[in-house]
KESEPA-156624 format. One line per field, with one value per residue (C-alpha): x, y, z; residue number from 1; residue in one letter. Coordinates in Angstrom, 3 decimals, decimal comma, padded with zeros to 6 digits. Layout:
BEGIN
u <- X:...
v <- Y:...
w <- Z:...
nr <- NUM:...
rest <- A:...
// end
This chain:
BEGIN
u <- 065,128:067,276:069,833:072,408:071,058:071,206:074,955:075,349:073,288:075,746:078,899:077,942:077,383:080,106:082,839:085,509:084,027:085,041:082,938:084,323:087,145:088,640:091,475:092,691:092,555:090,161:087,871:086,185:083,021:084,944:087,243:085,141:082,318:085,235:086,500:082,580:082,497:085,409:083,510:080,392:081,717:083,026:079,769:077,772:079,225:078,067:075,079:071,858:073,191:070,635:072,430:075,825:078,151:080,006:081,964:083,556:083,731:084,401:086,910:086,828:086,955:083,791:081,750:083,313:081,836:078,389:078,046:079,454:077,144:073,870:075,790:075,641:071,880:072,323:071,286:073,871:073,862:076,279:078,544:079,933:083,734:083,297:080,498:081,737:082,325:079,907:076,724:078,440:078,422:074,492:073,530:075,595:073,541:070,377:070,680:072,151:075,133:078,238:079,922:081,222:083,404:086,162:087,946:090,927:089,081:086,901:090,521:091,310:088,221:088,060:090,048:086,393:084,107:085,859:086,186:081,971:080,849:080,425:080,373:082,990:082,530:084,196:085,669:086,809:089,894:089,767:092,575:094,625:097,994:098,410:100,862:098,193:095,628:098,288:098,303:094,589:094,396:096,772:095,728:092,226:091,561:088,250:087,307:088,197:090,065:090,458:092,027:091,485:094,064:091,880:089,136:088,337:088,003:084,322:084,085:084,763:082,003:079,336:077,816:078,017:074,657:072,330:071,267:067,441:067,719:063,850:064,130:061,091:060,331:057,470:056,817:056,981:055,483:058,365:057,423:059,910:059,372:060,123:063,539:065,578:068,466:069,719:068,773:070,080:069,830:068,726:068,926:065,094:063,974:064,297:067,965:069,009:069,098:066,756:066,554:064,598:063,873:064,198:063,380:064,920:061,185:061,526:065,220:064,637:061,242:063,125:065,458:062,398:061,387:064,793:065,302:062,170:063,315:066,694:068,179:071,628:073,791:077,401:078,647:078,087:079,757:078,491:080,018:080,370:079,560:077,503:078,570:077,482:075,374:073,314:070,407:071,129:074,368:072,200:071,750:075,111:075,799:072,568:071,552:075,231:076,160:071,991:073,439:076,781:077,959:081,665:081,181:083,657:084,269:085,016:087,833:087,255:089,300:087,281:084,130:082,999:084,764:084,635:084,706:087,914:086,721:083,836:085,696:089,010:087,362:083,916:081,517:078,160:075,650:076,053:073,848:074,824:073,134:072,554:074,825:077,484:076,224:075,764:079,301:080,564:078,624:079,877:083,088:082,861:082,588:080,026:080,938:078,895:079,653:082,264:080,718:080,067:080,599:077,122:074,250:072,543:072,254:070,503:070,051:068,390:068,489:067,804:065,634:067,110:068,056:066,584:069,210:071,976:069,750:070,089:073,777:074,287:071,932:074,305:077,537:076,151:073,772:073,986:071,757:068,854:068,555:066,591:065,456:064,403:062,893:062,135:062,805:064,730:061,581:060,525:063,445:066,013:063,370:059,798:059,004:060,850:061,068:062,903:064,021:063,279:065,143:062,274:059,456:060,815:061,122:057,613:057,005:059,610:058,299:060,607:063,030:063,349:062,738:059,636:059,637:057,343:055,490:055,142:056,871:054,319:054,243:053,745:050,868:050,828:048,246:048,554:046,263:046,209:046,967:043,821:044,736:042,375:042,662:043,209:041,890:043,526:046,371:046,479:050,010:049,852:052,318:052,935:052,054:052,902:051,885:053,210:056,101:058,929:057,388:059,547:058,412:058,999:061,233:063,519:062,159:060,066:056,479:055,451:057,075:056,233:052,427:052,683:053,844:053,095:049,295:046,008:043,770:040,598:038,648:040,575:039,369:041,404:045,232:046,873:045,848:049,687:050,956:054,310:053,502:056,440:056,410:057,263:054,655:054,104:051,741:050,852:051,491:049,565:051,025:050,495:053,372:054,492:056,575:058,658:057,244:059,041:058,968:056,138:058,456:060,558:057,129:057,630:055,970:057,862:055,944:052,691:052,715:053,136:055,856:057,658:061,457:061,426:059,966:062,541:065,284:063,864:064,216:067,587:069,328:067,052:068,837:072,176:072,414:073,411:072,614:073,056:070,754:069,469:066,702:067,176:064,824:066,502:066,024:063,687:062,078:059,590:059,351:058,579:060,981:060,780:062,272:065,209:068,666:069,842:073,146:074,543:077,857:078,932:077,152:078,902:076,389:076,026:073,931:072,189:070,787:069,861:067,522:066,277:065,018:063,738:061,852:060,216:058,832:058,044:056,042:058,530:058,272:059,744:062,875:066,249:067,221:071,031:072,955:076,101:078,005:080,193:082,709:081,459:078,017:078,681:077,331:076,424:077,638:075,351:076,406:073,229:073,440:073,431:070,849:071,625:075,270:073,991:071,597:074,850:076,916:074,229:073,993:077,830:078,034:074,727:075,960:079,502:078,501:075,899
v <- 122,347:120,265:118,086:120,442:122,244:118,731:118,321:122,423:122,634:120,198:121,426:125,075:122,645:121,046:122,018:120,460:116,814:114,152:114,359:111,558:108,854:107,458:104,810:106,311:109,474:112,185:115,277:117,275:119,036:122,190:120,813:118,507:121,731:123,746:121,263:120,407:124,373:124,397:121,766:123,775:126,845:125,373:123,489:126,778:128,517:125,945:127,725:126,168:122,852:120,851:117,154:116,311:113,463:111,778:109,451:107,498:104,898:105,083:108,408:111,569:112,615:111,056:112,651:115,885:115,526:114,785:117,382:119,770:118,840:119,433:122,584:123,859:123,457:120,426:116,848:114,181:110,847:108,620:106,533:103,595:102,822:098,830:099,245:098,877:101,994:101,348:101,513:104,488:106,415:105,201:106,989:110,136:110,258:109,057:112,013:114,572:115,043:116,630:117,440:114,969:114,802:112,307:110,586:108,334:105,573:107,205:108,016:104,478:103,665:106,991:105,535:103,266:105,878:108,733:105,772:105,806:108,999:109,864:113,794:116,325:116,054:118,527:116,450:117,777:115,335:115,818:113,638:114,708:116,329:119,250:117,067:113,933:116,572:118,138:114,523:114,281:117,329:116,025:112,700:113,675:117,479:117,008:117,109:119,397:118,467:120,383:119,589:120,644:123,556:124,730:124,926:128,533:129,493:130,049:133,401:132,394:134,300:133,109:129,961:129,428:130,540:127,795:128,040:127,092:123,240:122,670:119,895:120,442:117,525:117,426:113,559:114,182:117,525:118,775:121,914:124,402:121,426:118,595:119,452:116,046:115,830:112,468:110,762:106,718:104,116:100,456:098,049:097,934:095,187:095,607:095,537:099,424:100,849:103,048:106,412:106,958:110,046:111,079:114,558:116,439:116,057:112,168:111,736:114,491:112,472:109,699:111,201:111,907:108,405:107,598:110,270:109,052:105,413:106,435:108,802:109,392:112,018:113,236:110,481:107,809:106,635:105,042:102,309:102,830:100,038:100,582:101,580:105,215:104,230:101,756:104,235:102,592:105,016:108,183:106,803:106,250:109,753:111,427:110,110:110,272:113,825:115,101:113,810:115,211:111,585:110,178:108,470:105,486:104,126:100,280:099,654:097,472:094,980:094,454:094,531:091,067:090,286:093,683:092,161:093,469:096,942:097,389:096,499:098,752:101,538:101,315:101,628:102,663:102,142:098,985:099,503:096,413:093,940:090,517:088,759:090,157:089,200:085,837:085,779:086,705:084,048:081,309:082,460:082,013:085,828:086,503:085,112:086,180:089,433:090,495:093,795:095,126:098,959:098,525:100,197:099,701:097,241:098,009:095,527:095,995:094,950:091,495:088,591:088,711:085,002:084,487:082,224:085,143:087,817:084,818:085,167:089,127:090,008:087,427:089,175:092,937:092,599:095,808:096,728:096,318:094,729:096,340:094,702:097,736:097,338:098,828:099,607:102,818:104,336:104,214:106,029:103,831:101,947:102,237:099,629:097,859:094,894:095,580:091,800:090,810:087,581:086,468:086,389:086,851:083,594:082,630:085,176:084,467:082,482:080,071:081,369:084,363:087,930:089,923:093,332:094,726:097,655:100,538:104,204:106,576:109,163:106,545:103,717:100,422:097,977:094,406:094,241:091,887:091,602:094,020:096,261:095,078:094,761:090,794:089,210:088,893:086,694:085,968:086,918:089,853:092,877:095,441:099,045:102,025:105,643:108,874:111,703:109,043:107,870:108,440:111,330:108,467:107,417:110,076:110,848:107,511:108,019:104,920:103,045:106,134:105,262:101,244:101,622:104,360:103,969:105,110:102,353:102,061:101,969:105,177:108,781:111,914:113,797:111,743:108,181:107,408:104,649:102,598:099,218:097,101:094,139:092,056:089,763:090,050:088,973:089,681:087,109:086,488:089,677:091,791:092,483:091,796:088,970:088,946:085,799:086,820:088,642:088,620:088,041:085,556:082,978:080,618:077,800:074,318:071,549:073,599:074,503:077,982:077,991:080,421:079,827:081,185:078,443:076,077:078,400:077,474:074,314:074,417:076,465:074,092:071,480:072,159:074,297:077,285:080,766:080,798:078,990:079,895:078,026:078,308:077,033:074,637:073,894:076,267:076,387:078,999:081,024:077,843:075,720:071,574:071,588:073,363:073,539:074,329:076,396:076,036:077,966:076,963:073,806:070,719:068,610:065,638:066,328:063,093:064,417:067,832:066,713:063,517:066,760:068,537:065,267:065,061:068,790:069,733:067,867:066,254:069,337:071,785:069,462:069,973:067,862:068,795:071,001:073,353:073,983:077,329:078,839:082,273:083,375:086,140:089,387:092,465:095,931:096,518:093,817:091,510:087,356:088,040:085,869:086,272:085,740:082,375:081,503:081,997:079,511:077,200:077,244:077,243:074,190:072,423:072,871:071,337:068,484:067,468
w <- -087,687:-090,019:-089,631:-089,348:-086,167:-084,574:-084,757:-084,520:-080,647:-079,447:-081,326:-079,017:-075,922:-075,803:-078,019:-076,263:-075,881:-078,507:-081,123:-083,721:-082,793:-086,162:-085,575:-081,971:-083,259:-081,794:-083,309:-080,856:-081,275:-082,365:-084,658:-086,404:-087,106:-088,393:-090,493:-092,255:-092,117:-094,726:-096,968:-096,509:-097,439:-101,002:-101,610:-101,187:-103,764:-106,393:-107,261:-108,292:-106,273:-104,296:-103,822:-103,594:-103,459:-100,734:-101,686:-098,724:-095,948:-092,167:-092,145:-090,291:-093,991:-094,928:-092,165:-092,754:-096,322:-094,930:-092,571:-094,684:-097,198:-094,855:-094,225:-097,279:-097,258:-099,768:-099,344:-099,637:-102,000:-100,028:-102,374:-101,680:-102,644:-102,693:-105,300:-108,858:-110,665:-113,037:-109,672:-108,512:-111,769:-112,305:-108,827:-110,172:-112,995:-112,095:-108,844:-110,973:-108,622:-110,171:-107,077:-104,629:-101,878:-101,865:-098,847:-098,876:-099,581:-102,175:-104,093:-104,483:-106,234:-108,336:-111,837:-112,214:-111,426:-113,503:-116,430:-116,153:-115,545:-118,816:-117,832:-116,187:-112,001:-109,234:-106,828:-103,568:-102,166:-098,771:-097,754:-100,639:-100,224:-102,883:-105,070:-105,497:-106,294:-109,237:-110,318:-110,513:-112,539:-114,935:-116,012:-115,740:-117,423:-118,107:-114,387:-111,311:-108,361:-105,506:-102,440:-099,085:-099,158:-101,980:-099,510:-098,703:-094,570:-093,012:-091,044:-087,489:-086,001:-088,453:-090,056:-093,969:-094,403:-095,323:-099,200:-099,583:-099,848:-101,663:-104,289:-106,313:-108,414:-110,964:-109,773:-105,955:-103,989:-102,221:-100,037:-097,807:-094,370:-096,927:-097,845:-099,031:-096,056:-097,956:-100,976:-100,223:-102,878:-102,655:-104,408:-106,967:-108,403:-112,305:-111,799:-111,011:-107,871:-106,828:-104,829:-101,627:-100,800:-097,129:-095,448:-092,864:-091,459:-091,687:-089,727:-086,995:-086,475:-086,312:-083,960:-081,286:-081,924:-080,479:-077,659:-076,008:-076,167:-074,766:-072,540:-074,364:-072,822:-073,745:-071,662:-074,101:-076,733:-079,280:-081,881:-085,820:-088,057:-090,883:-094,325:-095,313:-097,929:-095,605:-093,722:-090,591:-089,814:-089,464:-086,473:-085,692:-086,470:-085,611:-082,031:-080,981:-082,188:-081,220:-077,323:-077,232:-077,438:-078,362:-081,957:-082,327:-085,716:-086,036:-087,971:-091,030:-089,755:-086,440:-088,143:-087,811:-084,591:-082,749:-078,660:-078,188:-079,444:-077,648:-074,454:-075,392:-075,834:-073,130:-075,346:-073,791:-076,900:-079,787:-083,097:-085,760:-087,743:-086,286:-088,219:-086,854:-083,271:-084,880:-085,727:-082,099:-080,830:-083,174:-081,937:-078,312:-078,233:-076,032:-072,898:-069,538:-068,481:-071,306:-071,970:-068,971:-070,526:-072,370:-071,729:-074,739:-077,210:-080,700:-083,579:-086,993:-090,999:-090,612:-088,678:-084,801:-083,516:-079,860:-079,458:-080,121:-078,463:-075,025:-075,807:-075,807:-072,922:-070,580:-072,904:-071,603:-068,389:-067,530:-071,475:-072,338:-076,157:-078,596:-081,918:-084,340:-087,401:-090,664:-094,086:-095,688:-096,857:-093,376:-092,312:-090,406:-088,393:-087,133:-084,746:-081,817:-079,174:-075,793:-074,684:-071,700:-070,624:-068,261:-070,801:-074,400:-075,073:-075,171:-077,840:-080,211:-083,246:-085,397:-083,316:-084,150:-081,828:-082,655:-083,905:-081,564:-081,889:-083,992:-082,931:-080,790:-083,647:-086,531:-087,090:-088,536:-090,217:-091,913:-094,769:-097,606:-101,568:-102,169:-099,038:-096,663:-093,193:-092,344:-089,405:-085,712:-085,624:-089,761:-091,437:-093,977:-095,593:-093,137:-093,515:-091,960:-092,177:-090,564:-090,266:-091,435:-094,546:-097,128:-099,750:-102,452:-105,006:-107,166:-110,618:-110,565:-110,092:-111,041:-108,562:-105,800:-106,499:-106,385:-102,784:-101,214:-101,255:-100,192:-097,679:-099,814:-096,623:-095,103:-096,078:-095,307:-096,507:-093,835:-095,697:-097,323:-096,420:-097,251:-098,073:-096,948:-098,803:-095,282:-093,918:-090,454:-087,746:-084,305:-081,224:-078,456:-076,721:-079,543:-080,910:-084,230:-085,520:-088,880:-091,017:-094,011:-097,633:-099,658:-102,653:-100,273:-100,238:-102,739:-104,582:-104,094:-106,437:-105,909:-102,352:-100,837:-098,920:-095,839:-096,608:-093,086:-091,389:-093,034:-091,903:-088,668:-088,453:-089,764:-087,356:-084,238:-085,553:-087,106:-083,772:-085,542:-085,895:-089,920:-092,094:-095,108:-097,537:-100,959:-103,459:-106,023:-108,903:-109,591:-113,487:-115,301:-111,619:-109,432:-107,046:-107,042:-104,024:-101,583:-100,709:-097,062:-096,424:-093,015:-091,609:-088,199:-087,616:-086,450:-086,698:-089,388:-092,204:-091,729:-088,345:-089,461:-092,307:-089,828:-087,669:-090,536:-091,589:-088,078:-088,334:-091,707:-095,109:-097,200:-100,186:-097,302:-096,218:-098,033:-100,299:-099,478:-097,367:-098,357:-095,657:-095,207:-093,075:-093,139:-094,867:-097,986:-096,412:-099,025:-098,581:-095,465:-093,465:-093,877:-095,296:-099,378:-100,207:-103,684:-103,514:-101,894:-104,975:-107,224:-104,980:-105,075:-108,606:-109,468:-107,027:-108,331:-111,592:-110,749:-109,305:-112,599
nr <- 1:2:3:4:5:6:7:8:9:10:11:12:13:14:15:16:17:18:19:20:21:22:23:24:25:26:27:28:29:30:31:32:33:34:35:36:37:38:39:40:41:42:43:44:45:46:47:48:49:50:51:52:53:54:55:56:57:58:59:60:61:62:63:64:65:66:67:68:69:70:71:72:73:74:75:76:77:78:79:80:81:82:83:84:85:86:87:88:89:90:91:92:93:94:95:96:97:98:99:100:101:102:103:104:105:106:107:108:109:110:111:112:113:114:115:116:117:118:119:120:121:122:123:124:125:126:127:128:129:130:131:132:133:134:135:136:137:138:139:140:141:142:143:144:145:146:147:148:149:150:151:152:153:154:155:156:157:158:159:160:161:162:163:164:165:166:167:168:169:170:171:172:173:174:175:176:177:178:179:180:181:182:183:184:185:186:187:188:189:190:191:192:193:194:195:196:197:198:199:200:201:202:203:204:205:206:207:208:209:210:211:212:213:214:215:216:217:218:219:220:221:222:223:224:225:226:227:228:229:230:231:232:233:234:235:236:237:238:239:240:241:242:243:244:245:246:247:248:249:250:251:252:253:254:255:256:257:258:259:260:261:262:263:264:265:266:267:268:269:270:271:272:273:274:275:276:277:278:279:280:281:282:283:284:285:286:287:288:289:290:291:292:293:294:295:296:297:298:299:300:301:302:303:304:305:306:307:308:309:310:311:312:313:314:315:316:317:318:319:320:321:322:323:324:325:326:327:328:329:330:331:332:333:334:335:336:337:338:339:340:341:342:343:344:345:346:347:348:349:350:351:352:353:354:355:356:357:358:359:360:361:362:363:364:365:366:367:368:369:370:371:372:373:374:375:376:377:378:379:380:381:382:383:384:385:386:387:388:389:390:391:392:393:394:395:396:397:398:399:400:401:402:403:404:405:406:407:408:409:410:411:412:413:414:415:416:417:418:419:420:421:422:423:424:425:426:427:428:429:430:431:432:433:434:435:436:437:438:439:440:441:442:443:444:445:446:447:448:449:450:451:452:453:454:455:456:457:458:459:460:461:462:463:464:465:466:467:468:469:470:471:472:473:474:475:476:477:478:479:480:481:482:483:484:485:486:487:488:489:490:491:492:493:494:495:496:497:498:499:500:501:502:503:504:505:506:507:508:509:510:511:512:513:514:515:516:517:518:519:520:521:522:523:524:525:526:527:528:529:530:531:532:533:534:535:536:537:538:539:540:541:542:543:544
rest <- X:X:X:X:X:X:X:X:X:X:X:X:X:X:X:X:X:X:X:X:X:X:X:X:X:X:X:X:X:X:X:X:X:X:X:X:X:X:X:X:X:X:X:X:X:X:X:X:X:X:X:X:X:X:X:X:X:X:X:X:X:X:X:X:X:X:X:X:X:X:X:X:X:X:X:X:X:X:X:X:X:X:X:X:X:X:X:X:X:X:X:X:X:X:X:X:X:X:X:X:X:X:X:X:X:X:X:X:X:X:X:X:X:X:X:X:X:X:X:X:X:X:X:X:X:X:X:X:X:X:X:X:X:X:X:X:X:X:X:X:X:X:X:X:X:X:X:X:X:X:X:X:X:X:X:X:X:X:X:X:X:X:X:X:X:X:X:X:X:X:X:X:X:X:X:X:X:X:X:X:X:X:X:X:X:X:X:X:X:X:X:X:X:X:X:X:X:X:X:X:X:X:X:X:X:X:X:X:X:X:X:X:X:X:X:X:X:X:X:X:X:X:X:X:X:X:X:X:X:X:X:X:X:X:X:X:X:X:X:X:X:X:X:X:X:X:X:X:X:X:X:X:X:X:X:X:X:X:X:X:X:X:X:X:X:X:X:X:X:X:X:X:X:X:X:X:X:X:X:X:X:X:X:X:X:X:X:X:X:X:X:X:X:X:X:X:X:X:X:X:X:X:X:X:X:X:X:X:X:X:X:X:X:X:X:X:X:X:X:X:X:X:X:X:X:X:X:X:X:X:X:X:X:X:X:X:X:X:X:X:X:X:X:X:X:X:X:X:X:X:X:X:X:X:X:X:X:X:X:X:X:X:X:X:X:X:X:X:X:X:X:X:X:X:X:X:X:X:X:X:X:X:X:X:X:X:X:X:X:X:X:X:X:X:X:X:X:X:X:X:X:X:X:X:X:X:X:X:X:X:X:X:X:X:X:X:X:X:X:X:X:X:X:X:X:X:X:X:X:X:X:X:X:X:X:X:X:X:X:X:X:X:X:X:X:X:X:X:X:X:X:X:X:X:X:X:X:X:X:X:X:X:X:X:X:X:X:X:X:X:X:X:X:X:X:X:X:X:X:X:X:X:X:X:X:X:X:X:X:X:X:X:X:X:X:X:X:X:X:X:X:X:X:X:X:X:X:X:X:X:X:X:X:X:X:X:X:X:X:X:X:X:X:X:X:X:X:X:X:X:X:X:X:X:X:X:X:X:X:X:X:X:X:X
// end
């Protein structure tokens, strides 16, 4: 099975049900396979192809290009149109993609890409009307634009036939079950993005993980809010179209105050970061009872407040409230915490909800810096081994080795496992609990510290759910103390950092707070921590 067959079992199912609901505007089953059948049928005849392009945000446009893509028996690179040309055209090259599909969004953006790809592209304009494309083709020859019209139509009593999709890379073994369904990249940590590999084995093991959690039917229908270039929409997509389920996209404009949206339209299943919960919540959003509609609640990319958790369960009593967890390479997520509003409480550490527990098919260990197994109840990195790890990084062994890793005290094929970089630890009713990043513990005047447990403290007292520590100044890779930034909290400074005096040593307690009205998010929705160093820095350096 691939992706594909997921979204083609329910398209013969169902063909009449609403498949896709962009803006009020409805694709069933039918029309929305017919319309990825056209891409498909394009993308097939561009032989020797094994990943293209899809350049686009939340339109029907953009999903067309994905499924059409799958379709075609390609993997898709997702590209995002708020990234600067100059990221964009780095994925292009760094993937090898010369094709790419191109929604309305995609179009506005497509002067800064074109300006840095450095090489001719075939760009399919899916939202383009034949006398934009003519345009295209004029004041940019070296390149070819077509347009849908140009598109040529499937057979209607037979699929495109599915060209063998086997990406075999002399860094990674890729065999026939391994083929790449999407290659998504993050951000790395020398400055370039980098590419993580994932397998149609990975997401439709993923996609069992989720069908035995849930019992999703083509009753339900699911929101929209990630970005296609953050992992967490195959989910969005993949569960919802694998049930026979109603997909509604968010519109941009409700993103961070969707109530109204998920009430409008009856939505039966949420999936979002927490910050955007947080931001409900800080608006008086989440009042007993307002989503009544839900069934169930998903969160995931970021630490999960109990205190907004408290608030969402009362906001949708008839859901439970999942926190998922896990990183890209891990495909989407691999462990999860159902809340229960009796007992969760008492596990929740610094405030925050645990993770919970790994995925039946998948297994988990925390070992430390030399990949040893700690002791019960000591923090240390999270690893995980099984049918979602990732088959690596593209064309970068290096990296691919450093972590994904062999346990030195493990024999057997089956010892690879992702090493996370998060360090985690296991409560009192065994499940795990966040602590924080490796590379997030930091030294303040000598002292190892968990910016975590300051973060803490900070939202106990400023009685808000956004609070980030930031070490400041920090000199030759070491911090001589930290900064707090606070949005939503009312209360005086002066109390806030009395409360953080009571709990922690005096080399963990800000030495000032910044206070904001929203917190900067990145592309995927999460706090930018980084954005947050730069702030802290431009407003340090302004007030010397």
């Amino acid at each position: 099975m691939t992706l594909v067959d997921v979204f083609r079992s329910s398209a013969a199912r169902y063909p009449d049900l609403p498949a896709l609901v962009v803006d009020g505007e409805i694709q069933t089953y039918a029309e929305l396979q017919r319309a990825s059948l056209r891409v498909a049928a394009q993308l097939s005849g561009e032989a020797g192809v094994r990943l293209h392009g899809v350049l686009g945000a939340a339109s029907a446009a953009a999903f067309q290009g994905i499924l059409g893509t799958l379709m075609s028996g390609a993997g898709y690179v997702p590209l995002n149109p708020a990234f600067p040309g100059s990221r964009s055209a780095y994925m292009l090259q760094a993937s090898g993609v010369s094709v790419l599909t191109v929604d309305r969004f995609g179009v506005e953006k497509l002067d800064g890409l074109l300006a840095e790809a450095g090489r001719s592209l075939t760009l399919i304009l899916l939202d383009a009307m034949d006398e934009e494309v003519r345009q295209w083709r004029a004041s940019h020859p070296e390149h070819r634009f077509l347009g849908m019209q140009d598109l040529p139509d499937p057979p209607d009593n037979d699929p495109v036939d599915r060209m063998p999709a086997t990406l075999h890379d002399s860094r990674v073994t890729v065999d026939g079950s391994d083929d790449i369904a999407y290659l998504m990249f993050t951000s790395g940590s020398t400055g370039k993005p980098k590419g993580v590999m994932i397998s149609h084995r990975n997401i439709l093991s993923y996609l069992d993980a989720m069908g035995a959690l849930y019992d999703f039917g083509p009753d339900d229908r699911f929101s929209q809010m990630f970005d296609l270039t953050f992992d967490l929409s195959l989910f969005d997509m993949f569960v919802c179209w694998g049930a026979g389920a109603a997909l509604y996209v968010v519109p941009q404009k409700d993103r961070m105050a969707p109530a109204s949206f998920v009430r409008r339209n009856e939505l039966t299943v949420w999936f979002s970061v927490p910050a955007v919960a947080g931001f409900m919540n800080q608006l008086k959003m989440l009042k007993p009872g307002n989503f009544p509609s839900l069934r169930v609640s998903a969160f995931c990319g970021e630490p999960l407040p109990a205190t907004v958790t408290e608030s969402w369960q009362a906001a949708a009593p008839n859901s439970v409230v999942d926190n998922l967890y896990g990183p890209t390479e891990l495909t989407v997520a691999c462990t999860v915490y159902r809340w229960d509003p009796e007992t969760s409480t008492q596990y929740c550490e610094n405030g925050v909800v645990p993770i919970g527990r790994p995925y039946s098919q998948l297994e988990a260990v925390l070992v430390d810096a030399r990949l040893q197994r700690i002791a019960p109840g000591e923090a240390g990195e999270l690893c995980v081994r099984g049918p979602q790890t990732s088959l690596g990084y593209w064309q970068n062994e290096s990296l691919t080795n450093e972590r994904f890793v062999r346990m030195p005290w493990m024999e057997g094929e089956d010892n690879r496992w992702y090493r996370t970089g998060d360090l985690v630890r296991t409560n009192g009713n065994g499940d795990f609990i966040f602590v924080g990043r490796v590379d997030n513990q930091v030294k303040i005047l000598g002292y190892r510290v968990e910016l975590g447990e300051i973060e803490a403290r900070l939202r106990e007292h400023g009685r808000t759910d956004f609070a980030i520590a930031v070490p400041w100044p920090v000199k030759n890779g070491s911090a001589s103390g930290v900064v707090a930034c606070l949005a939503g909290s009312e209360v005086p400074d002066d109390q806030v950092l009395l409360g953080c005096r009571r709990d922690l040593p005096d080399y963990m307690v800000p030495s000032r707070i910044f206070h904001f009205e929203r917190m900067p998010l990145n592309a995927n929705g999460k706090i930018d921590r980084n954005k947050l160093r730069e702030l802290v820095e431009e407003m340090t350096g302004a007030a010397r």
